[in-house]
PDB file of N, CA, C and O in Angstrom:
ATOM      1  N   UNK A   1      11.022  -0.004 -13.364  1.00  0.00           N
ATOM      2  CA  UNK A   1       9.873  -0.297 -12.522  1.00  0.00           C
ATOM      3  C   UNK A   1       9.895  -1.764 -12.090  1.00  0.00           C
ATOM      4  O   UNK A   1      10.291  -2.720 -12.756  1.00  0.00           O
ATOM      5  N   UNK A   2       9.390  -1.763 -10.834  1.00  0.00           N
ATOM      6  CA  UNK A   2       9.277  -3.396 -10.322  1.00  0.00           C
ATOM      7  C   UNK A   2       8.229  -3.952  -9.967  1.00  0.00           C
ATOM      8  O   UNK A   2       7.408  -3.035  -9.945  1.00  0.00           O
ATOM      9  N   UNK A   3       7.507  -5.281  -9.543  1.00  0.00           N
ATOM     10  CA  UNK A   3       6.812  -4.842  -9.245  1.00  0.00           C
ATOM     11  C   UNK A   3       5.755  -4.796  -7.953  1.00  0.00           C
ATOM     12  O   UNK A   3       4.646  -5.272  -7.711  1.00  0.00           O
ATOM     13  N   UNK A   4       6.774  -3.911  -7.225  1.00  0.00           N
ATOM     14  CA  UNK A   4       5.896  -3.638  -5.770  1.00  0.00           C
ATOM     15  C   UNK A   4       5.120  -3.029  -5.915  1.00  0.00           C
ATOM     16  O   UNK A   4       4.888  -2.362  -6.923  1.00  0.00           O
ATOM     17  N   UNK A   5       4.412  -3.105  -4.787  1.00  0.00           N
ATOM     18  CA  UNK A   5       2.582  -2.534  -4.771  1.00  0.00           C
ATOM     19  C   UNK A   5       2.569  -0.745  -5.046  1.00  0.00           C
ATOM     20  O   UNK A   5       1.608  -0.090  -5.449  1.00  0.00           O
ATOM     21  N   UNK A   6       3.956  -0.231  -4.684  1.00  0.00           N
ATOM     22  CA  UNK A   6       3.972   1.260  -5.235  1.00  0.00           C
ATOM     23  C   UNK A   6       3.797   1.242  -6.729  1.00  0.00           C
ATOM     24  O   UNK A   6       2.940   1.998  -7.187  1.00  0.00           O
ATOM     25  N   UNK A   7       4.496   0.477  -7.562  1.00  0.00           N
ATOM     26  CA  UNK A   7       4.716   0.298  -8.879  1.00  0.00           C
ATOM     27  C   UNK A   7       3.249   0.167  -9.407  1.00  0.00           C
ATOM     28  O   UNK A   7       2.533   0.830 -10.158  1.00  0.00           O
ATOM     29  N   UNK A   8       3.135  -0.858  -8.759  1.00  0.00           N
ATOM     30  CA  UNK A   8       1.559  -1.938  -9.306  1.00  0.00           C
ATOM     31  C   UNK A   8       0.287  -0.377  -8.861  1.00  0.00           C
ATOM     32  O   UNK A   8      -0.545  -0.101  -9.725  1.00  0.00           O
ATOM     33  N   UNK A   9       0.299   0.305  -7.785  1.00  0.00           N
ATOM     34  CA  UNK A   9      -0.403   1.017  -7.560  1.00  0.00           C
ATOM     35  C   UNK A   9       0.005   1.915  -8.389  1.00  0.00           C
ATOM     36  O   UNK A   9      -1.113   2.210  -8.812  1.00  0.00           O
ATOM     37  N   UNK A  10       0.792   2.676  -9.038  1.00  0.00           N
ATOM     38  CA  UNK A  10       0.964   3.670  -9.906  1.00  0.00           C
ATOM     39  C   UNK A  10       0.892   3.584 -11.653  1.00  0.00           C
ATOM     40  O   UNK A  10       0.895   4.476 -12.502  1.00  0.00           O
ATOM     41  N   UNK A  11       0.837   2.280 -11.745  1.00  0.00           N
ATOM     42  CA  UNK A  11       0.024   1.655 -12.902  1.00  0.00           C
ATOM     43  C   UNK A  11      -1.648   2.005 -12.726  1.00  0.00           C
ATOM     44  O   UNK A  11      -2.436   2.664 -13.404  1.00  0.00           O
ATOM     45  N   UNK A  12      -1.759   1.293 -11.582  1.00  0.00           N
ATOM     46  CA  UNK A  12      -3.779   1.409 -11.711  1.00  0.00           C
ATOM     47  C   UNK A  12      -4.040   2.562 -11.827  1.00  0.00           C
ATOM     48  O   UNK A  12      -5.005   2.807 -12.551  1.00  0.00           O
ATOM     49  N   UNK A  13      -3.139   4.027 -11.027  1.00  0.00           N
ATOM     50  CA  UNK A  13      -3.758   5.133 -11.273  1.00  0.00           C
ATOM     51  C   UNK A  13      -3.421   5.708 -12.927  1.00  0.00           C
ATOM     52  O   UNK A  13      -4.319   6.209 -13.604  1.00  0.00           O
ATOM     53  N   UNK A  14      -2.548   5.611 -13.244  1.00  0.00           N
ATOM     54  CA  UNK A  14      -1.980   5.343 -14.572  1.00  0.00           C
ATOM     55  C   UNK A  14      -3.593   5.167 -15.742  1.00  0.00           C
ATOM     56  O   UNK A  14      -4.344   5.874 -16.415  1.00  0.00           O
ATOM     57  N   UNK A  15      -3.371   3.625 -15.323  1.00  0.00           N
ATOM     58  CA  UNK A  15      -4.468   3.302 -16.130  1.00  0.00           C
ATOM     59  C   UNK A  15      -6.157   3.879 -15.998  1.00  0.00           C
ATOM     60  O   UNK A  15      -6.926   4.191 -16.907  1.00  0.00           O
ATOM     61  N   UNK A  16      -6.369   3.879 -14.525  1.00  0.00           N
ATOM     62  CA  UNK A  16      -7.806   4.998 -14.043  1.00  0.00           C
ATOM     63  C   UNK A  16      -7.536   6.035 -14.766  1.00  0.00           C
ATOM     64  O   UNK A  16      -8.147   5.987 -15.834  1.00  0.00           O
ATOM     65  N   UNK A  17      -6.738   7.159 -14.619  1.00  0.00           N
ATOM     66  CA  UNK A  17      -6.704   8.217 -15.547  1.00  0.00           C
ATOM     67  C   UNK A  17      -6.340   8.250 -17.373  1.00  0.00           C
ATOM     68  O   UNK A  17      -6.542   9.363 -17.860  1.00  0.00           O
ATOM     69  N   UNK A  18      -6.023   7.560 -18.013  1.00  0.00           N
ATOM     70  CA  UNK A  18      -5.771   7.740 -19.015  1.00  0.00           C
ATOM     71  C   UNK A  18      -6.244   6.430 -19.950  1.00  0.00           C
ATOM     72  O   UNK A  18      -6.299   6.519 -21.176  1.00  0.00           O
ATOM     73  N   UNK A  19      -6.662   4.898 -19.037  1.00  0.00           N
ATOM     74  CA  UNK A  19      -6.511   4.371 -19.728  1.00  0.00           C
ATOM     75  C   UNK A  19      -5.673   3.278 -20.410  1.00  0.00           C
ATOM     76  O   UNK A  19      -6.080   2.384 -21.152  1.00  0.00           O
ATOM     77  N   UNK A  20      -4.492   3.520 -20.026  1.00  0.00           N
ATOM     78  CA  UNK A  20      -3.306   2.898 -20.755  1.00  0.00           C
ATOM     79  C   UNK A  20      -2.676   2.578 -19.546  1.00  0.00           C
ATOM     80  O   UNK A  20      -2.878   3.202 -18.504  1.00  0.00           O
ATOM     81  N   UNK A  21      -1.984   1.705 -19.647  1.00  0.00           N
ATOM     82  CA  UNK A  21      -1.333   0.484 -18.642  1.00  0.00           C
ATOM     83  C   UNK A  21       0.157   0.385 -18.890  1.00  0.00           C
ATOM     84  O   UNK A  21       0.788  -0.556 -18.409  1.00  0.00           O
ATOM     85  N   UNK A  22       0.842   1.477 -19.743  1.00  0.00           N
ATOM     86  CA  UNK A  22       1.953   2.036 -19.913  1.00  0.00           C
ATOM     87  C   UNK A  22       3.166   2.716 -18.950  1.00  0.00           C
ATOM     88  O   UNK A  22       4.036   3.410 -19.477  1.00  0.00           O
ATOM     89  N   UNK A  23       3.154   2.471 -17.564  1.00  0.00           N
ATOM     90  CA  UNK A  23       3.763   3.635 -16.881  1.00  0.00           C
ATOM     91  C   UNK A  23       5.046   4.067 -17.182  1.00  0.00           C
ATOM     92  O   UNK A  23       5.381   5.155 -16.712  1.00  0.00           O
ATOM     93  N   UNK A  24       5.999   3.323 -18.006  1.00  0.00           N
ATOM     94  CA  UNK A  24       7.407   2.643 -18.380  1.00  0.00           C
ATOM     95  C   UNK A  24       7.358   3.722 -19.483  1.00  0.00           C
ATOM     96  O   UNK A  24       8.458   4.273 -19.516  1.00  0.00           O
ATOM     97  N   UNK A  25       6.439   4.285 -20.476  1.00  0.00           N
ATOM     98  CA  UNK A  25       6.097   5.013 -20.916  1.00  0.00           C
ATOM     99  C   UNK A  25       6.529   6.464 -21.352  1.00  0.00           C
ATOM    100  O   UNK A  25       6.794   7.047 -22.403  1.00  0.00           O
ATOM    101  N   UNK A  26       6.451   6.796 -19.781  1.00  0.00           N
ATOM    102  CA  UNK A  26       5.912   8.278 -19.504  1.00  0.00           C
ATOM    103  C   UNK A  26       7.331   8.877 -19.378  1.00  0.00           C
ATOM    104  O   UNK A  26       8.353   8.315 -18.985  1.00  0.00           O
ATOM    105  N   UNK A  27       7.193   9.884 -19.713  1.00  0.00           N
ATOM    106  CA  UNK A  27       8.907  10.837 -18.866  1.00  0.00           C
ATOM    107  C   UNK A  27       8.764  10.674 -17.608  1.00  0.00           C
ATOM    108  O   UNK A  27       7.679  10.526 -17.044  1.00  0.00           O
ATOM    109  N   UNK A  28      10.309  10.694 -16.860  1.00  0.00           N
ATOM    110  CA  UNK A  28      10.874  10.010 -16.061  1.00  0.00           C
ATOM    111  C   UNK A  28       9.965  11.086 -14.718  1.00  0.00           C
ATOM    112  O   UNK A  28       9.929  10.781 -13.526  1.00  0.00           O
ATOM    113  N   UNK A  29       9.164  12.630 -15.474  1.00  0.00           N
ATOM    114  CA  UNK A  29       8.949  13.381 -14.140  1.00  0.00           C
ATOM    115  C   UNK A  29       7.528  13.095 -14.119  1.00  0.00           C
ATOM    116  O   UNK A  29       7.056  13.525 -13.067  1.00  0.00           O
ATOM    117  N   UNK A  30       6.749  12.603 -14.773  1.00  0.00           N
ATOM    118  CA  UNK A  30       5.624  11.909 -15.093  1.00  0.00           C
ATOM    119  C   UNK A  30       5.356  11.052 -14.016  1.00  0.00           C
ATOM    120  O   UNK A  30       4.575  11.142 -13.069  1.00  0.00           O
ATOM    121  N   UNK A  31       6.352  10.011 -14.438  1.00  0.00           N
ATOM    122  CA  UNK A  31       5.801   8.704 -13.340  1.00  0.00           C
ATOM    123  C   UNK A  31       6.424   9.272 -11.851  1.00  0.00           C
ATOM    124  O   UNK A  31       5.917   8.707 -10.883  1.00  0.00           O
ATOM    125  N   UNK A  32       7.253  10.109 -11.594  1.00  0.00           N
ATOM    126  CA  UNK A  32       7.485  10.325 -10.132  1.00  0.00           C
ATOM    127  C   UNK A  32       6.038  11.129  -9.746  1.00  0.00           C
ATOM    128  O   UNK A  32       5.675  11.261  -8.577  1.00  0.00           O
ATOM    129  N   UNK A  33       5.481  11.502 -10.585  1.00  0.00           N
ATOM    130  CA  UNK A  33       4.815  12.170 -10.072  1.00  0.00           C
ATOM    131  C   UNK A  33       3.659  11.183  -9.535  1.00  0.00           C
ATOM    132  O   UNK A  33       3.052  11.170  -8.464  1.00  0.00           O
ATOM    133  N   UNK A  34       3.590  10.454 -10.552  1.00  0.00           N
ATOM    134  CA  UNK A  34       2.160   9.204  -9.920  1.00  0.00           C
ATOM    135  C   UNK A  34       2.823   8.840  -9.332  1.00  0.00           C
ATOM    136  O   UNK A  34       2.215   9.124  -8.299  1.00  0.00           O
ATOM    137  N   UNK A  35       4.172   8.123  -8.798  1.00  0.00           N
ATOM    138  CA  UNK A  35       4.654   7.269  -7.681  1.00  0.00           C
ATOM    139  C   UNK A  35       4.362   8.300  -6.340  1.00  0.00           C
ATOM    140  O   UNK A  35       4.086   7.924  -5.201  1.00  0.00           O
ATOM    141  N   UNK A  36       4.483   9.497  -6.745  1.00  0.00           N
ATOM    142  CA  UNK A  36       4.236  10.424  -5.013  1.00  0.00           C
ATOM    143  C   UNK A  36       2.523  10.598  -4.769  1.00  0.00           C
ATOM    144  O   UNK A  36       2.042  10.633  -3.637  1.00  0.00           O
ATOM    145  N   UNK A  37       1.741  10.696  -5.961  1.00  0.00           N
ATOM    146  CA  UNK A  37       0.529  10.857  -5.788  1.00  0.00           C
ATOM    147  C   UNK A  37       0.192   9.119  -4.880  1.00  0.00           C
ATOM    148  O   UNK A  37      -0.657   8.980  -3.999  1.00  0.00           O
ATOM    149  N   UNK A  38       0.775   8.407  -5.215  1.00  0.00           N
ATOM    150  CA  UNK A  38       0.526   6.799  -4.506  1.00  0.00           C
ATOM    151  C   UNK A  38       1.665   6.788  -3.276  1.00  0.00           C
ATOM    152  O   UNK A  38       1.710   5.751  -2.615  1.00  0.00           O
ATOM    153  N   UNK A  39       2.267   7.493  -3.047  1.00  0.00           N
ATOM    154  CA  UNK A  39       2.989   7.540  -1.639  1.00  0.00           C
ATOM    155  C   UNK A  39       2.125   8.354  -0.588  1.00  0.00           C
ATOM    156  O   UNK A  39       1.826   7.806   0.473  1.00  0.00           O
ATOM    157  N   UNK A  40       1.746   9.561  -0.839  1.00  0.00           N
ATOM    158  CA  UNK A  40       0.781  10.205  -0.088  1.00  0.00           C
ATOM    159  C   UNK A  40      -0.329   9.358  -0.021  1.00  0.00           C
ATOM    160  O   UNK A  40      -0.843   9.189   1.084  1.00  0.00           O
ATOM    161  N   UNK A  41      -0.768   8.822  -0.952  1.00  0.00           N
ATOM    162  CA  UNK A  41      -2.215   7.586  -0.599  1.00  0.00           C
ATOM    163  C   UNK A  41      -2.066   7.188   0.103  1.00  0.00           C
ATOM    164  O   UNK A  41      -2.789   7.597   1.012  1.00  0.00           O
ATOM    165  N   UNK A  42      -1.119   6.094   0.500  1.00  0.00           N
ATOM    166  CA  UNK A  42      -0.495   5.317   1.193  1.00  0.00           C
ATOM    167  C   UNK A  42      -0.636   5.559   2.520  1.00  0.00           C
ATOM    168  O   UNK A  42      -1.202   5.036   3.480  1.00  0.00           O
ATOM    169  N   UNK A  43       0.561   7.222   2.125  1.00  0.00           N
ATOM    170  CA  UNK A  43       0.992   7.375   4.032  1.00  0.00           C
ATOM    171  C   UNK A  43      -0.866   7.811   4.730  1.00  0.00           C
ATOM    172  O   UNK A  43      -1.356   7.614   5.842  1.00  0.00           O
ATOM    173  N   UNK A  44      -1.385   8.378   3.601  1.00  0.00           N
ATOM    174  CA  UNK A  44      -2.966   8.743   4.350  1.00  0.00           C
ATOM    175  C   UNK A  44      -3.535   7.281   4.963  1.00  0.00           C
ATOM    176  O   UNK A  44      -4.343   7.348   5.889  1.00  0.00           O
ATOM    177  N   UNK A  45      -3.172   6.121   4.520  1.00  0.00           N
ATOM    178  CA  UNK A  45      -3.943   5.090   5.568  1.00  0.00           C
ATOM    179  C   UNK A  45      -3.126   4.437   6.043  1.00  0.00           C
ATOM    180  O   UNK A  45      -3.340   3.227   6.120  1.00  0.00           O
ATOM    181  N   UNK A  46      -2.040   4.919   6.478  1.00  0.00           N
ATOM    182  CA  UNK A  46      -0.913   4.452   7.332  1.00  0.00           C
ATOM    183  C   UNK A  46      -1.351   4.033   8.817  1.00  0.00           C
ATOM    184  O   UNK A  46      -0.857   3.160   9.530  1.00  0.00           O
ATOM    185  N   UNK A  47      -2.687   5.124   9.147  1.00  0.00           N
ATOM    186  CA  UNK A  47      -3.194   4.170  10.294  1.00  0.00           C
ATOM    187  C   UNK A  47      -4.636   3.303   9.843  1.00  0.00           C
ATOM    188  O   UNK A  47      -5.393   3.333   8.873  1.00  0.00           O
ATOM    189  N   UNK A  48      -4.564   2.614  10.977  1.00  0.00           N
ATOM    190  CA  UNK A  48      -5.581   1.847  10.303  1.00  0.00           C
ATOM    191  C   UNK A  48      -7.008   2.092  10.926  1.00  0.00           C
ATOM    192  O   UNK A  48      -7.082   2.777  11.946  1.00  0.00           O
ATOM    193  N   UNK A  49      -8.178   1.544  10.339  1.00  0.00           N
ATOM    194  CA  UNK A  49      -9.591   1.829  10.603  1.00  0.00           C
ATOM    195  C   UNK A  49      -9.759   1.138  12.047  1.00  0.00           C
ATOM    196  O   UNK A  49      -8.779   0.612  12.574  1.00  0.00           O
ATOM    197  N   UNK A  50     -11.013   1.146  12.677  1.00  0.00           N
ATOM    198  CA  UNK A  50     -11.149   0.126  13.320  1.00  0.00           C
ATOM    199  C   UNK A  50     -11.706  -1.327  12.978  1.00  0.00           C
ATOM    200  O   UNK A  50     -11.663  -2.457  13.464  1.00  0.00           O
ATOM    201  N   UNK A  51     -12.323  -0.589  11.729  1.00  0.00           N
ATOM    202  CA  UNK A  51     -12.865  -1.997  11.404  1.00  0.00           C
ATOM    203  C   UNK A  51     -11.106  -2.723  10.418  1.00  0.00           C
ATOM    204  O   UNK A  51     -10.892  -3.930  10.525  1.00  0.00           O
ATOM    205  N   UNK A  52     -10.603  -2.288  10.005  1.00  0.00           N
ATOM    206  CA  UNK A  52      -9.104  -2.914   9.744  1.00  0.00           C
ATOM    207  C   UNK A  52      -8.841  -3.980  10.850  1.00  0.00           C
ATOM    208  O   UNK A  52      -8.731  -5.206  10.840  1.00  0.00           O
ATOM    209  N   UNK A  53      -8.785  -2.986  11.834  1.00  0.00           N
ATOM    210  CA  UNK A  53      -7.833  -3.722  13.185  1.00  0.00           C
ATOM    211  C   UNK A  53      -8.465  -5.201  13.817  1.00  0.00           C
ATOM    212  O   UNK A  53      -7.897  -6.220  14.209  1.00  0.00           O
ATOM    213  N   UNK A  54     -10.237  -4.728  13.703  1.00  0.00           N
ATOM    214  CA  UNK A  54     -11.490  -6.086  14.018  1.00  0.00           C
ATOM    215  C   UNK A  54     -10.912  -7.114  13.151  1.00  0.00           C
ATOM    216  O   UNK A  54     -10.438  -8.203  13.475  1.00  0.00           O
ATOM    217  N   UNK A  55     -11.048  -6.506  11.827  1.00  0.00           N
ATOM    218  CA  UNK A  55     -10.214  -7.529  10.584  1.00  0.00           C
ATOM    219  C   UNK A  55      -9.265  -8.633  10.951  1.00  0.00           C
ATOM    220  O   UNK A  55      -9.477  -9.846  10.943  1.00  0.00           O
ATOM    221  N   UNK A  56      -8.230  -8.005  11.260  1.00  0.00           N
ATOM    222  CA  UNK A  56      -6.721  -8.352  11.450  1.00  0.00           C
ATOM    223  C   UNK A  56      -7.294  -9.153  12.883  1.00  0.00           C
ATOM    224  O   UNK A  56      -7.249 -10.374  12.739  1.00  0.00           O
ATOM    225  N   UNK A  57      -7.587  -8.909  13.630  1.00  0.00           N
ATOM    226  CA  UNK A  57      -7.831  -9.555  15.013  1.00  0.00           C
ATOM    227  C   UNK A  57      -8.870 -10.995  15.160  1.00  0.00           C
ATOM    228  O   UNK A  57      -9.179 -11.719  16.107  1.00  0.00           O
ATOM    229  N   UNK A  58      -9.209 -10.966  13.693  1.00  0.00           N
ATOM    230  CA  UNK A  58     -10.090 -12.510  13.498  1.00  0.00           C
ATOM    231  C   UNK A  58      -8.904 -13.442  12.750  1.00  0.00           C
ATOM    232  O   UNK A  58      -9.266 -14.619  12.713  1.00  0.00           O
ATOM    233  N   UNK A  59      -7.713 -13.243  12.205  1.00  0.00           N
ATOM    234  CA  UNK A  59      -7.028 -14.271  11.650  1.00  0.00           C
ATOM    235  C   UNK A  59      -6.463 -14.778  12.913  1.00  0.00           C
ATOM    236  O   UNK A  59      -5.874 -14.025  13.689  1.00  0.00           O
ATOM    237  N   UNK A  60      -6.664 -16.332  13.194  1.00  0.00           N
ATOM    238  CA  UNK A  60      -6.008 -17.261  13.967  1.00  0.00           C
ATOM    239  C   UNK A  60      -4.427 -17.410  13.010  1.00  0.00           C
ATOM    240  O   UNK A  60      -4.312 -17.524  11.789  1.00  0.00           O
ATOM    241  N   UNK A  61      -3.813 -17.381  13.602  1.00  0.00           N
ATOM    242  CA  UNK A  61      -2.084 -17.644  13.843  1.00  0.00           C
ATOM    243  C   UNK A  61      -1.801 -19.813  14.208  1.00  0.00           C
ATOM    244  O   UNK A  61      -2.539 -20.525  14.889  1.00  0.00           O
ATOM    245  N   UNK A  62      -0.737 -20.168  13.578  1.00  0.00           N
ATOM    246  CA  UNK A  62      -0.350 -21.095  14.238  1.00  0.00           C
ATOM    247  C   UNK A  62      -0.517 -21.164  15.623  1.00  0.00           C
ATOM    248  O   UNK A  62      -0.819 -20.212  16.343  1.00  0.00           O
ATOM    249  N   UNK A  63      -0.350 -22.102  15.912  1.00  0.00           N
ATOM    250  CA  UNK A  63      -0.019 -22.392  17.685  1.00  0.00           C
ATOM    251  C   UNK A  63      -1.229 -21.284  18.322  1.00  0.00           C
ATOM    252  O   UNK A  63      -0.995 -20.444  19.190  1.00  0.00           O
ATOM    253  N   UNK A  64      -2.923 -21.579  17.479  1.00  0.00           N
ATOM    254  CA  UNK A  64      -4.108 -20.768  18.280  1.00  0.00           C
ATOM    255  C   UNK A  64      -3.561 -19.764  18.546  1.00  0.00           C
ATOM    256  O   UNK A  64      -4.335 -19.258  19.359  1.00  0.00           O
ATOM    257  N   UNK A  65      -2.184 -18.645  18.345  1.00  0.00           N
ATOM    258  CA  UNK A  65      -2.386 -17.351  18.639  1.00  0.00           C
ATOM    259  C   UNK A  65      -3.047 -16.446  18.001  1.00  0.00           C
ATOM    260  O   UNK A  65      -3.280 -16.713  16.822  1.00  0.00           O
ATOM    261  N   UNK A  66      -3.469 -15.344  18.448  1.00  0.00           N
ATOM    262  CA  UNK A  66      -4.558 -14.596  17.724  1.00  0.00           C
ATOM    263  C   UNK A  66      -3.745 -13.135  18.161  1.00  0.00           C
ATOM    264  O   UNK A  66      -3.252 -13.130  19.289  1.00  0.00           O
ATOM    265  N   UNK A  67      -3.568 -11.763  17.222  1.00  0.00           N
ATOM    266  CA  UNK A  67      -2.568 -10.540  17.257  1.00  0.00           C
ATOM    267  C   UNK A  67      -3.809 -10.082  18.233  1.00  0.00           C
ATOM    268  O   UNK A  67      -5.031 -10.223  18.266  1.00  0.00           O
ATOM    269  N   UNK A  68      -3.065  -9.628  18.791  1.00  0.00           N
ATOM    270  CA  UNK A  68      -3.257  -8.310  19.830  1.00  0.00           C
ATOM    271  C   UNK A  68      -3.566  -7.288  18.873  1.00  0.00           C
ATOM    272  O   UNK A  68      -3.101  -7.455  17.746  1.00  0.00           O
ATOM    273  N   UNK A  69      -4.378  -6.082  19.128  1.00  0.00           N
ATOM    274  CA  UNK A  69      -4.719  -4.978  18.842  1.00  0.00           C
ATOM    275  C   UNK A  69      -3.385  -4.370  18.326  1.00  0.00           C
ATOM    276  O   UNK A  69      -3.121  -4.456  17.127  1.00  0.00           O
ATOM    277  N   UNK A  70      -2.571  -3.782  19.156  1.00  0.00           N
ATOM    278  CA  UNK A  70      -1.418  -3.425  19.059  1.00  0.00           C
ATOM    279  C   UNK A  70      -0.544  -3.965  18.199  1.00  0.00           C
ATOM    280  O   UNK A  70      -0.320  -3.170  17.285  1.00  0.00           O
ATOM    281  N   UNK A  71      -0.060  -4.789  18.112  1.00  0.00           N
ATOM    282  CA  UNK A  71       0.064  -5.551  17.206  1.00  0.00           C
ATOM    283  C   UNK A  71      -0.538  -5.438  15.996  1.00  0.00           C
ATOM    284  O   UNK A  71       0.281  -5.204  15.107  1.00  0.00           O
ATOM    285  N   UNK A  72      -1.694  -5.518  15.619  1.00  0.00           N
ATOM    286  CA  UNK A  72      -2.159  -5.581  13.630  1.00  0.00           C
ATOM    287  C   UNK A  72      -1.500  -4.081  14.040  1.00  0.00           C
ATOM    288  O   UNK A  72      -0.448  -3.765  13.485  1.00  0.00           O
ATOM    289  N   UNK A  73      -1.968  -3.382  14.772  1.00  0.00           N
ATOM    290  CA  UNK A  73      -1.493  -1.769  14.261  1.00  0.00           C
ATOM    291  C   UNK A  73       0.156  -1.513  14.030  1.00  0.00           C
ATOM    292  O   UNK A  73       0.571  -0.551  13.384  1.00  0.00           O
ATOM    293  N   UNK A  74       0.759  -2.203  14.459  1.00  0.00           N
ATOM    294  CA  UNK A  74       2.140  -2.230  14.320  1.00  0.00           C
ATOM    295  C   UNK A  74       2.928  -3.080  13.075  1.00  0.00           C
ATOM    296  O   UNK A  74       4.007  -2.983  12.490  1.00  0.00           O
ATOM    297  N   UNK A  75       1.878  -3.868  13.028  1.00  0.00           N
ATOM    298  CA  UNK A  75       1.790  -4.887  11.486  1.00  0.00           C
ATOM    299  C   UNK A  75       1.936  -3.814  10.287  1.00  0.00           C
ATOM    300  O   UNK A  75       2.920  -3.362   9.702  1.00  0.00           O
ATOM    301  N   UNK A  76       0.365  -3.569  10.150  1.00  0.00           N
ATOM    302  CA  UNK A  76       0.104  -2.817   9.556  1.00  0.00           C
ATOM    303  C   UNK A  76       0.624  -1.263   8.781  1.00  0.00           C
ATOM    304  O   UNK A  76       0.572  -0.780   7.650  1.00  0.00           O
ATOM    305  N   UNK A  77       1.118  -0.866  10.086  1.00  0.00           N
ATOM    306  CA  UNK A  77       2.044   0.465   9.937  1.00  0.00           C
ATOM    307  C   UNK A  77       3.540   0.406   9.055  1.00  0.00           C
ATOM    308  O   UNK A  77       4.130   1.121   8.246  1.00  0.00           O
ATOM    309  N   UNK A  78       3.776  -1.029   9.806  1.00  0.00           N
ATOM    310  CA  UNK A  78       5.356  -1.233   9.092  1.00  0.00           C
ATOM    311  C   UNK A  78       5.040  -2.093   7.752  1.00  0.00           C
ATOM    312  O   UNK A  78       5.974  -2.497   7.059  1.00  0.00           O
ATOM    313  N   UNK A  79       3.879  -2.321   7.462  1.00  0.00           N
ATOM    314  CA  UNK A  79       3.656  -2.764   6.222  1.00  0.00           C
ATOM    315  C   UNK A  79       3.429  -1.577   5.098  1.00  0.00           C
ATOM    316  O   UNK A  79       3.748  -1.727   3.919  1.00  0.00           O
ATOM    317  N   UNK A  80       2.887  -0.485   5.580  1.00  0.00           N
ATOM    318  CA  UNK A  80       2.700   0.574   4.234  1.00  0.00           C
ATOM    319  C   UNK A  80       3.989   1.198   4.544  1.00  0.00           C
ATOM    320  O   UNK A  80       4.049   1.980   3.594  1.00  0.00           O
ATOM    321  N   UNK A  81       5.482   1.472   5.479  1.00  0.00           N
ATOM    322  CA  UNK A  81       6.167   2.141   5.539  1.00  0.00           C
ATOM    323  C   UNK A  81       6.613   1.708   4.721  1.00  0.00           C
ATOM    324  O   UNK A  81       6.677   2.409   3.711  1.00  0.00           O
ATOM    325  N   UNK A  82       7.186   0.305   4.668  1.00  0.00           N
ATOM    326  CA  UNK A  82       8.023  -0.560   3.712  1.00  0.00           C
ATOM    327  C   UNK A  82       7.551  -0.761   2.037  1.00  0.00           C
ATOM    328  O   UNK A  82       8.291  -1.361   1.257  1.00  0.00           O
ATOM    329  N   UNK A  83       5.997  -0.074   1.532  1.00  0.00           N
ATOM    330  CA  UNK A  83       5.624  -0.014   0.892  1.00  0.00           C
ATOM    331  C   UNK A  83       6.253   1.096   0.150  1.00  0.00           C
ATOM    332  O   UNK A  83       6.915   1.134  -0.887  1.00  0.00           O
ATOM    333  N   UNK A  84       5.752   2.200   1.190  1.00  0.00           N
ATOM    334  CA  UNK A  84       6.034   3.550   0.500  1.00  0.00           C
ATOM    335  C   UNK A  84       7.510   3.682   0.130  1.00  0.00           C
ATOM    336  O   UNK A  84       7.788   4.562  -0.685  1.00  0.00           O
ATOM    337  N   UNK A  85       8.607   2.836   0.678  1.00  0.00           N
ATOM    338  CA  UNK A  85      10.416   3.121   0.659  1.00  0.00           C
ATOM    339  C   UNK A  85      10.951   2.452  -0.984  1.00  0.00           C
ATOM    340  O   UNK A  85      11.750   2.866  -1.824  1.00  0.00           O
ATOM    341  N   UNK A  86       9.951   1.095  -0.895  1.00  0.00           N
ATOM    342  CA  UNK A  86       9.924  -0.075  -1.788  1.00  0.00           C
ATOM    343  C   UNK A  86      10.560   0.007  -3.481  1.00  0.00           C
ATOM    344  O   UNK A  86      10.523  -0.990  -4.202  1.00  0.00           O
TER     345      UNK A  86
END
């Protein structure tokens, strides 16, 4: 285990259900199974809210640029893909 946010997220559910902060633990079909229960999480907010996107569209950038709409959504998207592969 490493620890990307799949990892780190399959600990918290780990620990929400049982308690224990062990995932390293478990048989090897155990933790795939919480790593897919936290991949499907994932891909479910793969798009984003609108209030996400309002979010993302108030951080000022160097050089006063500010993301385009399109943009956080394209941010965003390739940020949980690279999550879920991780």
């Amino acid at each position: 285990m490493t620890d990307a946010p799949l990892d780190r997220a399959a600990r918290a559910l780990m620990k929400l259900q049982s308690g224990v902060d062990g995932l390293e633990s478990l048989p090897n079909e155990l933790q795939e199974g919480l790593l897919n229960d936290v991949r499907a999480t994932l891909l479910a907010t793969r798009k984003p809210s609108e209030a996400m996107i309002r979010a993302a569209l108030t951080v000022e950038l160097p050089g006063n640029h500010q993301l385009a709409e399109l943009e956080a959504v394209l941010i965003w998207e390739r940020m949980v893909d690279a999550a879920v592969i991780e």
